[in-house]
C-alpha positions in Angstrom: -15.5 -6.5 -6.3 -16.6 -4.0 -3.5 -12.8 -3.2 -2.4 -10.3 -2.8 -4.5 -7.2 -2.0 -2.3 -7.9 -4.5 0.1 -7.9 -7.1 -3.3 -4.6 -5.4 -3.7 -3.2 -5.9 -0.5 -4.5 -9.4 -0.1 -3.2 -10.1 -3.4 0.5 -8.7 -1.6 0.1 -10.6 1.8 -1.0 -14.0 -0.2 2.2 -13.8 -2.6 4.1 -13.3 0.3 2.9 -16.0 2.3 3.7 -19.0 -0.5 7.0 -17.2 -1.1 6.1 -15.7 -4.9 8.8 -12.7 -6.4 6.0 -10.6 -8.1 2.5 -10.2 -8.2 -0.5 -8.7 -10.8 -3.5 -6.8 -9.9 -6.2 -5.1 -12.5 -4.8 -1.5 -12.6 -6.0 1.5 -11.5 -4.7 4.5 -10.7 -5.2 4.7 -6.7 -3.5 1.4 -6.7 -0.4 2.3 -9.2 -0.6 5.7 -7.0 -0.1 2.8 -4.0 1.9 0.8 -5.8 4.3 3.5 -6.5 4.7 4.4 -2.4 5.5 1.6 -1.9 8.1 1.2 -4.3 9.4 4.4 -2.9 9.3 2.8 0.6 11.6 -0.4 -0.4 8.9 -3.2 -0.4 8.3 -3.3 -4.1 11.4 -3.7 -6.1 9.5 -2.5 -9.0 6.2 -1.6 -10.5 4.9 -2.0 -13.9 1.9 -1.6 -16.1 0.9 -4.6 -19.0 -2.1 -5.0 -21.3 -3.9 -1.8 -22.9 -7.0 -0.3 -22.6 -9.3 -1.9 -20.0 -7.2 -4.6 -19.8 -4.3 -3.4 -18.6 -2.8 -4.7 -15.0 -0.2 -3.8 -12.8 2.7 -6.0 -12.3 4.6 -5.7 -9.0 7.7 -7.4 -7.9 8.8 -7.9 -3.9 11.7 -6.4 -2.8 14.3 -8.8 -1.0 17.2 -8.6 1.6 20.5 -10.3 0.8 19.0 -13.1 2.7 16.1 -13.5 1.1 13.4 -12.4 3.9 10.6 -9.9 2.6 10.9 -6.5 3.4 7.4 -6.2 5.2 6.3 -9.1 7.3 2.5 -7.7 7.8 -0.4 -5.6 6.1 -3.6 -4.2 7.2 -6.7 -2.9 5.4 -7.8 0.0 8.0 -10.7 1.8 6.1 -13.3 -0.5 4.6 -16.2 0.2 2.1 -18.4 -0.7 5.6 -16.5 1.4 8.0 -14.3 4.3 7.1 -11.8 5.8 8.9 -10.7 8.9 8.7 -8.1 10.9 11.0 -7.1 14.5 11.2 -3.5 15.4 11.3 -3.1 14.9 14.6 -4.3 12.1 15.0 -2.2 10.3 13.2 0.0 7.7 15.6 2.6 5.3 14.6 2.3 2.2 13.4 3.3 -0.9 15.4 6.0 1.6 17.4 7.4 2.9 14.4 8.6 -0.2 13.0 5.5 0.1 10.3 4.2 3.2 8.0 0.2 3.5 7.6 -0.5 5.1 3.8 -3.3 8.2 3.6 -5.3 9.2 0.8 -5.3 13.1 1.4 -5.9 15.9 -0.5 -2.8 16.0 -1.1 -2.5 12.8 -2.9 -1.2 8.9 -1.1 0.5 10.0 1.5 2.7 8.4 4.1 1.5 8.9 7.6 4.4 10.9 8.4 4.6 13.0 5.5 0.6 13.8 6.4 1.5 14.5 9.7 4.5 16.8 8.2 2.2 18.7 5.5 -0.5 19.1 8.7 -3.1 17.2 6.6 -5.6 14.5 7.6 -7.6 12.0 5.5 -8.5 8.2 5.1 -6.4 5.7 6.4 -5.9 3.0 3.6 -3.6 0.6 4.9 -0.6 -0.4 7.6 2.1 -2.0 6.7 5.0 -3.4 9.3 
């Protein structure tokens, strides 16, 4: 596997599309760092690790409204293993009218693209989510 977060997120946007409650990944730490945002962001419902050792993965489970819809509708791998992109502070733009939130690795850590923008740090941009 050449890219893991965009196994992640296509791993996400499939579970999503045939209308699964959770989905597993091989764990890493950038993708429980991910994972974790987006827990904090309301599209995971929760986030767990299983197995021990080099055989441990990460268990994630959607979040849902009362009506059963997903909470994101859309995700995007940005930077690949081919092309990276990377954007100063600002540079940094909204994602899909500011309906979305793109995620950063910084310096700083995974960071939001307006918390990057906030802290006046730039970095690669992983992934948009609407």
């Amino acid at each position: 596997m050449t890219d893991p977060i965009a196994d992640m997120i296509n791993r996400l946007k499939n579970a999503r599309m045939v209308g699964k409650e959770s989905t597993t990944c091989p764990y890493s730490k950038l993708r429980h760092a991910i994972a974790e945002k987006l827990q904090k962001k309301g599209v995971l419902k929760s986030v767990s690790i299983r197995g021990e050792g080099v055989h441990r993965h990460l268990d994630m489970e959607f979040a849902r409204a009362a009506d059963g819809a997903y909470s994101f509708s859309g995700v995007r791998r940005v930077s690949k293993p081919g092309c990276r992109v990377y954007t100063g502070a600002g540079e940094i733009r909204p994602v899909k009218g500011g309906r979305g939130f793109a995620l950063l690795s910084t310096p700083k850590g995974i960071l939001f693209h307006y918390e990057a923008r906030k802290e006046h740090v730039g970095g690669e941009l992983l992934c948009e989510i609407w």
